[in-house]
NUKEVEX-656514 format. One record per residue (C-alpha): x, y, z; chain; residue number from 1. Coordinates in nm, 4 decimals. Example, Ala and Ser with C-alpha at 12.3 -4.5 7.8 and 13.67 -1.06 7.14 Angstrom:
! residues 2
        X        Y        Z chaine num
   1.2300  -0.4500   0.7800      A   1
   1.3670  -0.1060   0.7140      A   2
This chain:
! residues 448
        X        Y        Z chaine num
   7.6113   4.2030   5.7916      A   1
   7.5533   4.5814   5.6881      A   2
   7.7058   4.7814   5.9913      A   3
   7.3145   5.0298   5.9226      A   4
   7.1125   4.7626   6.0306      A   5
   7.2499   4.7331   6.3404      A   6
   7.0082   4.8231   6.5590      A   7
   7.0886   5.1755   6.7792      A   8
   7.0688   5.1483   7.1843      A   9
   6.8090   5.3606   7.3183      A  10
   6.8944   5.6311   7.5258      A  11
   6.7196   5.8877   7.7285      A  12
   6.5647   6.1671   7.4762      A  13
   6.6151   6.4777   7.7676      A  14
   6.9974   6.3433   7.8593      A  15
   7.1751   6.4208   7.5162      A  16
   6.9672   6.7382   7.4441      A  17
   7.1274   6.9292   7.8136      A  18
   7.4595   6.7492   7.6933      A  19
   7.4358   6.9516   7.3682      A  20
   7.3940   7.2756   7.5479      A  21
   7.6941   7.2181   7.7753      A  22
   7.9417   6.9569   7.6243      A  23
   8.1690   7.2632   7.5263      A  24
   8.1571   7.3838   7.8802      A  25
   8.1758   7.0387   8.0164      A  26
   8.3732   6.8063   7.7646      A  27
   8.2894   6.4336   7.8068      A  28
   8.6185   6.3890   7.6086      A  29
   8.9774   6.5316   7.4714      A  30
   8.8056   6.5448   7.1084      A  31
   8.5202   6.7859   7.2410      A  32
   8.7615   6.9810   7.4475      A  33
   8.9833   7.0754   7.1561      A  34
   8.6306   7.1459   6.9085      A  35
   8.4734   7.3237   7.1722      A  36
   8.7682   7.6246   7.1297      A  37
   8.6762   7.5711   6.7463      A  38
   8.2715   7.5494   6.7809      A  39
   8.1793   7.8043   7.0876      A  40
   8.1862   8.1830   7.0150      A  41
   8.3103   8.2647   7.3516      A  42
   8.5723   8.0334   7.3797      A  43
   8.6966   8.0964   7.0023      A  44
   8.9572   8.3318   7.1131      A  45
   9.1460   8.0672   7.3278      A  46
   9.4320   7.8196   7.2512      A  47
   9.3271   7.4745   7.2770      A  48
   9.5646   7.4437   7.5484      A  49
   9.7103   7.6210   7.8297      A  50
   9.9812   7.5663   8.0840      A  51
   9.9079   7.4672   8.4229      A  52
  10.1364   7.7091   8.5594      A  53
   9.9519   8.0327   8.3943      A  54
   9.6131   7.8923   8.5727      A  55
   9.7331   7.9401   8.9230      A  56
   9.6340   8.1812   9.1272      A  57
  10.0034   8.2313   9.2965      A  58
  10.1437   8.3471   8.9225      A  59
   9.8588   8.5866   8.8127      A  60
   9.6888   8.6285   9.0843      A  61
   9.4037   8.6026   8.8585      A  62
   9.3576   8.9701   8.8369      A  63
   9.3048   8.9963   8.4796      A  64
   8.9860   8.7805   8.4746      A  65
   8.8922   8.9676   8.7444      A  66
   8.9466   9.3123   8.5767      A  67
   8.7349   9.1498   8.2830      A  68
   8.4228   9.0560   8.5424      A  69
   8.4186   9.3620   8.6912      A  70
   8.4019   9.5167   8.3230      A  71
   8.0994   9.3021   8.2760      A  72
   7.9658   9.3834   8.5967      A  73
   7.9555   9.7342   8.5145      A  74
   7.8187   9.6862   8.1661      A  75
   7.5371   9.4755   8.2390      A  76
   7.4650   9.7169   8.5813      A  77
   7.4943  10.0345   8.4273      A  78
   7.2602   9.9210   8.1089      A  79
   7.0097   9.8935   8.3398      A  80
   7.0452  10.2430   8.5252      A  81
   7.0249  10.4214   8.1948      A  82
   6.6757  10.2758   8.2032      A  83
   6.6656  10.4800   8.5385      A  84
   6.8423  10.7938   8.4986      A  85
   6.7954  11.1587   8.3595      A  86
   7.0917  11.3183   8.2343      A  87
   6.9053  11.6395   8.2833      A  88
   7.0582  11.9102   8.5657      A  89
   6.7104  11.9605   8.6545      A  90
   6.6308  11.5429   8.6968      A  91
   6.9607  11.4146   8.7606      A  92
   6.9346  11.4476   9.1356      A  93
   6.5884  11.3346   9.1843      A  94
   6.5994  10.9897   8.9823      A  95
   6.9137  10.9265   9.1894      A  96
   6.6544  10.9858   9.4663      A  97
   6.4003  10.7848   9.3467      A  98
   6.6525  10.4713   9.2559      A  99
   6.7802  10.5110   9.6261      A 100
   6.4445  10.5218   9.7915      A 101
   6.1675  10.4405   9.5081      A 102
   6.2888  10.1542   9.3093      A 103
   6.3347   9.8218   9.4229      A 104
   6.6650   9.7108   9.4552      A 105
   6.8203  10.0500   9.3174      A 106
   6.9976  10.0826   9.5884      A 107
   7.1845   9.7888   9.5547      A 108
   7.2250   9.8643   9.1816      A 109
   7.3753  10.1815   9.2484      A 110
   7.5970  10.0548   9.4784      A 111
   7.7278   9.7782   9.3003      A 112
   7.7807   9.9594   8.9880      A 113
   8.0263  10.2312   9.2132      A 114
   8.1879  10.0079   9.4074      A 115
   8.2431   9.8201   9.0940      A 116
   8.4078  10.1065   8.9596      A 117
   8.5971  10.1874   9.2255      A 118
   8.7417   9.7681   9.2104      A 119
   8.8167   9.7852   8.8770      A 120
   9.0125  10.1246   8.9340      A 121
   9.2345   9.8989   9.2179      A 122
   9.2155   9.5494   9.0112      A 123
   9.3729   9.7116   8.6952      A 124
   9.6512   9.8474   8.8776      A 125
   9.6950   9.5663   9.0441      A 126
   9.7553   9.3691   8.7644      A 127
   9.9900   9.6377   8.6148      A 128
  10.2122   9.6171   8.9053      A 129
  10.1781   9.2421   8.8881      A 130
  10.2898   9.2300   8.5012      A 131
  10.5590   9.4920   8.6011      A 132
  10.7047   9.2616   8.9094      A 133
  10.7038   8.9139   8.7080      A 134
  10.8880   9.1219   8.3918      A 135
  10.6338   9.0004   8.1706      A 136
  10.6243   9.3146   7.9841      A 137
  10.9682   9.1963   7.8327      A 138
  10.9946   8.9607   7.5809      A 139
  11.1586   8.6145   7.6442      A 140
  11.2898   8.2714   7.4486      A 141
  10.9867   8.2460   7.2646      A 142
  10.9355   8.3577   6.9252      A 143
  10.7400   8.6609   6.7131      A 144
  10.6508   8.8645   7.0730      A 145
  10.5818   9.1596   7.1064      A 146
  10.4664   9.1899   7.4889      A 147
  10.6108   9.5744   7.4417      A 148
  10.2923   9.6609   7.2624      A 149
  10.0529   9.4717   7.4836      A 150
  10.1756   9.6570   7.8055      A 151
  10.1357   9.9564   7.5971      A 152
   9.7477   9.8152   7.5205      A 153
   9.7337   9.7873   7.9143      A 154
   9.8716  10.1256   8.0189      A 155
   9.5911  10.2296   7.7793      A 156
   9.3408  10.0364   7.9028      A 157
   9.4332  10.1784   8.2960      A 158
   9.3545  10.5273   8.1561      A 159
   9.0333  10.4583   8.0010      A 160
   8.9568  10.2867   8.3220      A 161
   8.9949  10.6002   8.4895      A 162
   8.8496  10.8280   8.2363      A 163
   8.5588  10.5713   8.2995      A 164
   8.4951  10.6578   8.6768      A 165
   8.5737  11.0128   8.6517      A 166
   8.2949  11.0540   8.3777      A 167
   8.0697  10.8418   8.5932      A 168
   8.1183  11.0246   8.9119      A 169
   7.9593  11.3853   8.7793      A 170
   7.6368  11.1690   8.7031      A 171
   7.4682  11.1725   9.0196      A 172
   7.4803  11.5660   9.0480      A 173
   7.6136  11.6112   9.3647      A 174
   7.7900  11.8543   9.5675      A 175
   8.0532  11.5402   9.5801      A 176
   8.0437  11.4483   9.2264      A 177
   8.0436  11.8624   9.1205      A 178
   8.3297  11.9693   9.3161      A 179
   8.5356  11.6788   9.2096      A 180
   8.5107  11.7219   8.8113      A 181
   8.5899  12.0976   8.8827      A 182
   8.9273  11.9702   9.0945      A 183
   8.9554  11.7655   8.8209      A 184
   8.9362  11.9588   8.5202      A 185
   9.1222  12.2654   8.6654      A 186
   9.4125  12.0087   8.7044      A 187
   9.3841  11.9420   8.3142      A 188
   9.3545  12.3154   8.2679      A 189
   9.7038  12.3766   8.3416      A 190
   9.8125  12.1759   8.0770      A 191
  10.0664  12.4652   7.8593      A 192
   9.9243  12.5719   7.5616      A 193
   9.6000  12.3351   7.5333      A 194
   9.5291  12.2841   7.8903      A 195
   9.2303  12.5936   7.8366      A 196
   9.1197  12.4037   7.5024      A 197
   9.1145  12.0450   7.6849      A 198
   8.9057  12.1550   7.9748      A 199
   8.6818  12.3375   7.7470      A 200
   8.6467  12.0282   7.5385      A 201
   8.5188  11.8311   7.8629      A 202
   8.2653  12.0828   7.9686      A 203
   8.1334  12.1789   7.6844      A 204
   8.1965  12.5849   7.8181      A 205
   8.3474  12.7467   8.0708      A 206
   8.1671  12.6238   8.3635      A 207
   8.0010  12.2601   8.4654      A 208
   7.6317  12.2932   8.3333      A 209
   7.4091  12.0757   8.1148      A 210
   7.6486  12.0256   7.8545      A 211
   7.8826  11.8840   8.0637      A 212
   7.6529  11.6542   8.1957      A 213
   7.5270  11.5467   7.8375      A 214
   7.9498  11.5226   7.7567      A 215
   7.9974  11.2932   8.0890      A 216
   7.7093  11.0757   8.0141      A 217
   7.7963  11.0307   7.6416      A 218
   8.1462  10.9271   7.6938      A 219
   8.0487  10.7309   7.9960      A 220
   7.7670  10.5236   7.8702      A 221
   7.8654  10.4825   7.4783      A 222
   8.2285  10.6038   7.4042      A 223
   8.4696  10.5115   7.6686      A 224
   8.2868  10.1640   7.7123      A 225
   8.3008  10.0839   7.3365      A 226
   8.6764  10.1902   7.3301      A 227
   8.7536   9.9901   7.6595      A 228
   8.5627   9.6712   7.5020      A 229
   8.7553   9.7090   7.2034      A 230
   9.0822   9.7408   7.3564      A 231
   8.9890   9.4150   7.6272      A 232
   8.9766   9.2066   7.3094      A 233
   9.2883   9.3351   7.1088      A 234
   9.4799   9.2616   7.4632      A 235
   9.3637   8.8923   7.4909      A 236
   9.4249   8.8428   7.1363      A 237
   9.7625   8.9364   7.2070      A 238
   9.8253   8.7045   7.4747      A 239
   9.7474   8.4022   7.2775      A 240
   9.9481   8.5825   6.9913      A 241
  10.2584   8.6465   7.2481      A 242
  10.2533   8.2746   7.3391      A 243
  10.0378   8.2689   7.6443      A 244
  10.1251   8.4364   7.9906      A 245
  10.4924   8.5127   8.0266      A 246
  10.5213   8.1869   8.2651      A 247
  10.5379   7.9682   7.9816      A 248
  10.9055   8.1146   7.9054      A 249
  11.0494   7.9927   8.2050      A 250
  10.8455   7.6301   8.0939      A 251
  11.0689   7.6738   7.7724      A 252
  11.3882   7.7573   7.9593      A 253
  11.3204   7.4519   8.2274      A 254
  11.2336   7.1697   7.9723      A 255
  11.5400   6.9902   7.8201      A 256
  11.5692   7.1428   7.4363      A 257
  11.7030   6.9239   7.1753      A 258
  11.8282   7.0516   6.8140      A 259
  11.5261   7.0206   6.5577      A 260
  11.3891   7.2290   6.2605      A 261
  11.0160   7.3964   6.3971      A 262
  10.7381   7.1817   6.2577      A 263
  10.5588   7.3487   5.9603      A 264
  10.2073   7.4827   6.0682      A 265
   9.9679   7.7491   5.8976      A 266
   9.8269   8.0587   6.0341      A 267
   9.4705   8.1537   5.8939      A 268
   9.4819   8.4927   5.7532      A 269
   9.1780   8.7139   5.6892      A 270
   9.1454   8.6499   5.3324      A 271
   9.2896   8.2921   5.3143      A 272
   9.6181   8.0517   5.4521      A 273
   9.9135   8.1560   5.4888      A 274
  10.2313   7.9704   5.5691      A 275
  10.4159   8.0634   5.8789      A 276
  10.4313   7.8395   6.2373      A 277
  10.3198   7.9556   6.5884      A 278
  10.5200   8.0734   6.8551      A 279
  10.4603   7.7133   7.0384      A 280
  10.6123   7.4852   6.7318      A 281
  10.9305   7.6911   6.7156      A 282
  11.0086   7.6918   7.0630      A 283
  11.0500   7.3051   6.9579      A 284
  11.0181   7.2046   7.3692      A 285
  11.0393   6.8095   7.4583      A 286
  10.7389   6.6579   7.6990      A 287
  10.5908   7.0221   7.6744      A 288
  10.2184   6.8488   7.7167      A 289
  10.3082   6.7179   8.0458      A 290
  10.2862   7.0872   8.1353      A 291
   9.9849   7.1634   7.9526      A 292
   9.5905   7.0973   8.0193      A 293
   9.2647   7.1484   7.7651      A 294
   9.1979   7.4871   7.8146      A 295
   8.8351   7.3325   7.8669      A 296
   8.7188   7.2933   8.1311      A 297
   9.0299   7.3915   8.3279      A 298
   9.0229   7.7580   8.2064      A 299
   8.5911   7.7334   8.2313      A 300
   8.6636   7.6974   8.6227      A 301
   8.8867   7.9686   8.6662      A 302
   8.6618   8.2047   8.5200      A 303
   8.3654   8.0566   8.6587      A 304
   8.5476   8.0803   9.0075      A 305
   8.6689   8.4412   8.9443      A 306
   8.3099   8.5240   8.8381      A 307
   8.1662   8.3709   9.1584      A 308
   8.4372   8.5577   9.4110      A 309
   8.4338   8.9066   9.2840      A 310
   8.0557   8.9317   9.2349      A 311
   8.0229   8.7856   9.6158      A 312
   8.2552   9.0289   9.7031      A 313
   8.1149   9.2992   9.5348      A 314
   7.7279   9.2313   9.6356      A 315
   7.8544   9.2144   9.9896      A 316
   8.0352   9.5892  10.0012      A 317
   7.7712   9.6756   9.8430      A 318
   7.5448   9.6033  10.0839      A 319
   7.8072   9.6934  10.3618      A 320
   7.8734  10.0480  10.2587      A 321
   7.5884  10.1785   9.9736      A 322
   7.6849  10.4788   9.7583      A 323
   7.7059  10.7862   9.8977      A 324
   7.4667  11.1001   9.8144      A 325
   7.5165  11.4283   9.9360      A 326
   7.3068  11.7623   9.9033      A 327
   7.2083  11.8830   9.4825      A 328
   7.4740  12.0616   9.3426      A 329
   7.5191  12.3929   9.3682      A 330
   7.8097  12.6499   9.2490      A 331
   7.7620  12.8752   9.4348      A 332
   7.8443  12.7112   9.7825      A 333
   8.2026  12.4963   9.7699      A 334
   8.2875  12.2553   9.9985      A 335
   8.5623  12.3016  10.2479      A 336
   8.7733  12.1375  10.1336      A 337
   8.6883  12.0484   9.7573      A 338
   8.8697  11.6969   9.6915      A 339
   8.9163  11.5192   9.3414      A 340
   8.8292  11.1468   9.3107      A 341
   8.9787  10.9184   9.5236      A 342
   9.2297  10.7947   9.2670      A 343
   9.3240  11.1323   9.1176      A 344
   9.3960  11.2599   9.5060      A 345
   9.7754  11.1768   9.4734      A 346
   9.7808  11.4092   9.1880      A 347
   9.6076  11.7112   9.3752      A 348
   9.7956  11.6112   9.6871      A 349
  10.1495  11.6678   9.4417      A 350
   9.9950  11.9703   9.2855      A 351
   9.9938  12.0891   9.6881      A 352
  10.3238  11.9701   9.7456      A 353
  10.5161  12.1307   9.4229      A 354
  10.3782  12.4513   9.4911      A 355
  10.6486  12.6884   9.5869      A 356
  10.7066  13.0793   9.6851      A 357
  11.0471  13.2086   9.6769      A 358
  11.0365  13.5913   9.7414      A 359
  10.8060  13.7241   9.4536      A 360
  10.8738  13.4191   9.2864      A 361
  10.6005  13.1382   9.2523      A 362
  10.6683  12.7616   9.0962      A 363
  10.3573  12.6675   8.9707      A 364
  10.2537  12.3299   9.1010      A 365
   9.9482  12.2379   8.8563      A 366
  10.2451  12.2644   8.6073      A 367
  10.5198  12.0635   8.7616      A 368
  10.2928  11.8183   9.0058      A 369
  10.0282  11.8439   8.7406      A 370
  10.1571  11.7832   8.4228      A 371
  10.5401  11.7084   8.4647      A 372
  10.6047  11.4823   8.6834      A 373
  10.2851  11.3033   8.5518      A 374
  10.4130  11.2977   8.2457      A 375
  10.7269  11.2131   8.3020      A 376
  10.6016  10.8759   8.4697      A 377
  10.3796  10.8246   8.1571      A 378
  10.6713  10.8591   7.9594      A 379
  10.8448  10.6074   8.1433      A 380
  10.5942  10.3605   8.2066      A 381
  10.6498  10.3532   7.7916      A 382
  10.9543  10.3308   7.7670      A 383
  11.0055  10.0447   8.0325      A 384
  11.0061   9.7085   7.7864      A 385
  11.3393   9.9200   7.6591      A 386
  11.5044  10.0062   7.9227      A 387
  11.5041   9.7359   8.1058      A 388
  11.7742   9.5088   8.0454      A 389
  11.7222   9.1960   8.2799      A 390
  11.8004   8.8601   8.0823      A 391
  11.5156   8.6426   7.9458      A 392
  11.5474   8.4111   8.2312      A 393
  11.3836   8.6517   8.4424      A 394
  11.0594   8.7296   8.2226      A 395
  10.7258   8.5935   8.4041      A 396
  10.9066   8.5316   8.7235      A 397
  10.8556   8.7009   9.0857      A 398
  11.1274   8.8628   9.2659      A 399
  11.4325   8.7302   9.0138      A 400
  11.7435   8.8514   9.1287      A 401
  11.8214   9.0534   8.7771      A 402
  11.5334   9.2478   8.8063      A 403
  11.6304   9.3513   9.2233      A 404
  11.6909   9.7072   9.1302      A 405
  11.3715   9.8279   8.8887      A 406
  11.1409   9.6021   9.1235      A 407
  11.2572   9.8301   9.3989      A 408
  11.1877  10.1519   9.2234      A 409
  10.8691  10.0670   9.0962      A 410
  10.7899   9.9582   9.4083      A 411
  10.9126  10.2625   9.5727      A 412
  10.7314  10.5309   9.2719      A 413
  10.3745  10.2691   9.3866      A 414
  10.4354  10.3896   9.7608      A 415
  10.4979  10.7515   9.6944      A 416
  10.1626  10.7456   9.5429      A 417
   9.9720  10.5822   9.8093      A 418
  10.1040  10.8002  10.0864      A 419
   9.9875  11.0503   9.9051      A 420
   9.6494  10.9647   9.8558      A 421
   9.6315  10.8587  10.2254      A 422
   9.7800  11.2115  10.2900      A 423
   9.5397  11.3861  10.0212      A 424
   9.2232  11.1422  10.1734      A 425
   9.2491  11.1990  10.5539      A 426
   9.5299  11.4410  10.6615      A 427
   9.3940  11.7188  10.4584      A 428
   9.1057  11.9534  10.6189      A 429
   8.9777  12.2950  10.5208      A 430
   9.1597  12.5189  10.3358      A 431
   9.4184  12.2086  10.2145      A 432
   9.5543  12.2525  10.5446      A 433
   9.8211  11.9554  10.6945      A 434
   9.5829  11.7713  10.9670      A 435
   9.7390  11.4466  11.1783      A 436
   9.4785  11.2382  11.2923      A 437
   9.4372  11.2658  11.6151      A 438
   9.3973  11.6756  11.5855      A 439
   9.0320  11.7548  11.5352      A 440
   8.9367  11.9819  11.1863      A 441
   8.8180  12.3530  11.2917      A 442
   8.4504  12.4353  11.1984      A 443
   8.4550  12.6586  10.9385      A 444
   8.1530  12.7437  10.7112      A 445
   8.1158  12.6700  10.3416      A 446
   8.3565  12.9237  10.1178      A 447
   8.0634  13.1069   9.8603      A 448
């Protein structure tokens, strides 16, 4: 009997249509799990399977995901204020007015998009201390890494991330947001020999004005975004390229290893196939599935769970604390005292604190707190992958015992830059003068 004349079961008409929308979200089976990594857009970039162990939450913390969200956040928020907003110096102040008190909702809007900025700030440091602590900056047994250059791609991605909410925070037009770009950019102006050029590259002149504004909202709405998206993609691509988290070393290092040439495999170049194998088949592991699950749905509930928890969290400080907006700004009446943004305070604080008279003799701080020992750490945080010489057994692990003594000063560099922002945030009144808490700030009026 011909097989085609069989006749075909009837099955609900509405049923296999939503199954079509969502059977690469929600695989039925192991076949559409692996051709849903091949067949989605957004889940192209993906292995088609991950370990278990780079999934939970006590290895990564899930920070990265969450540093990714709060991108999105911010994206799809800030789109809709530039529906909203005048970057005039004449409007600016008054449609941040009318989104706090006209528009529905822009409140909330506006607070979500600067708390979000503010989270990210803290989430991407987060997960740069976490990558730091677990060594997975280092590469370990498996093959063709380069994790040097991806924590180079992150170090660059925590800068943009900054330059992000400092652009940002001039926006609203403030006496806040005008005092703190000129902190700011009279920290960058004593950079030797280009500091003058630098600072007159971000305002557009020699004093905060309508080209600076134009400058701030360019870079924050177009440049800086377009750069951070591009870099967000290189560094995922390099995870998958790198062999997954670093986690999946110590799978390699755990599993028993037998003596066997790597399988051959292809890699699919840009203009055609070329012969090579992956990082996977030459680590040439035994029962290394038993360790792995379909990336969907297991990594789809991660995300979707990451998604879920930071925008809850977000919403609700959001609607806890608002965004702050003080009097128009004006240059000719500065605040007393003028602070930078909350995350450049340790800077302005060590600017304080490297300032020095000897006699007639003055060490300039903006120079050594400003530029030195900033760049010194920069230098270092590049150098790291090489200097550290802990053994492969202790890449992608917490606490190892090889890794005791840089753990301790990274740690101890990450606390000398908190207290310092605590110091620079509360202990420091009018005139940059030392304050303990309990001693009350003298009135003084507003320097002109």
């Amino acid at each position: 009997m011909d097989p085609s004349a069989l006749p075909v079961p009837r099955r609900s008409r509405l049923l296999p249509r939503l199954l079509d929308l969502t059977w690469s979200y929600a695989p039925r089976t192991v076949r559409e799990a692996g051709d849903a990594i091949v067949r989605n857009f957004l889940l192209h970039g993906f292995p088609h399977k991950v370990a278990r162990r780079s999934l939970a939450l006590s290895y990564s913390l899930w920070l990265g995901t969450a540093s990714a969200v709060l991108f999105l956040l911010l994206a799809v928020t800030g789109g809709i204020l530039m529906f909203l907003y005048v970057p005039s110096v004449e409007r600016a102040y008054g449609s941040i007015q009318d989104l706090e008190s006209v528009v529905s909702y822009g409140a909330f809007l506006r607070a979500s998009h600067r708390i979000g900025a503010h989270a990210m700030v803290l989430v991407v440091v987060l997960h740069l201390m976490r990558v730091f602590l677990t060594g997975a900056y280092k590469n370990g047994v498996l093959v063709r890494q380069h994790r040097h250059f991806n924590w180079w791609i992150g170090l660059a991605l925590l800068l943009l991330t900054l330059l992000l909410s400092f652009t940002g925070y001039l926006l609203p037009w403030d006496q806040l947001a005008y005092w703190a770009i000129t902190v700011g950019t009279n920290i960058a102006n004593a950079v030797p020999l280009v500091g003058q050029e630098v600072r007159l590259l971000l305002l557009g002149g020699h004093e905060i004005n309508q080209s600076t504004l134009l400058r701030f909202y360019v870079l924050h709405c177009f440049a800086l975004p377009v750069a951070t998206a591009g870099l967000v993609a290189w560094h995922l691509w390099r995870v998958r390229k790198d062999g997954g988290l670093a986690c999946r070393d110590q799978l390699a290092l755990q599993q028993r290893s037998q003596e066997a040439p790597p399988a051959p495999g292809k890699t699919y170049a840009l203009l055609g196939i070329a012969p090579g194998t992956t990082p996977q088949v030459e680590t040439a592991l035994v029962d290394e599935d038993e360790h792995l699950v379909e990336t969907v749905p297991a990594l789809n509930r991660r995300v979707l769970l990451t998604l879920l928890a930071t925008l809850a969290v977000v919403g609700l400080l959001a609607v806890a604390l608002g965004a702050p907006l003080e009097e128009p700004a004006n240059p000719q009446i500065t605040p007393n005292p003028a602070k930078a943004p909350w995350y450049f305070l340790w800077l302005q604080e060590l600017v304080t604190d490297t300032t020095l008279r000897l006699g007639g003799f003055t060490l300039n701080g903006a120079l050594v707190g400003g530029i030195l020992v900033p760049g010194l750490l920069a230098l270092l945080g590049l150098a790291v992958p090489f200097l550290d010489r802990s053994p492969p057994e202790a890449v992608g692990v917490w606490g190892h015992r090889s890794r005791r003594g840089v753990n301790a000063v990274f740690v101890a560099v990450c606390l000398a830059l908190v207290v310092l922002t605590v110091v620079g945030t509360l202990l420091r009144g009018p005139y940059w003068n030392f304050y303990w808490p309990w001693e009350s700030w003298p009135t003084t009026p507003p320097r002109f």
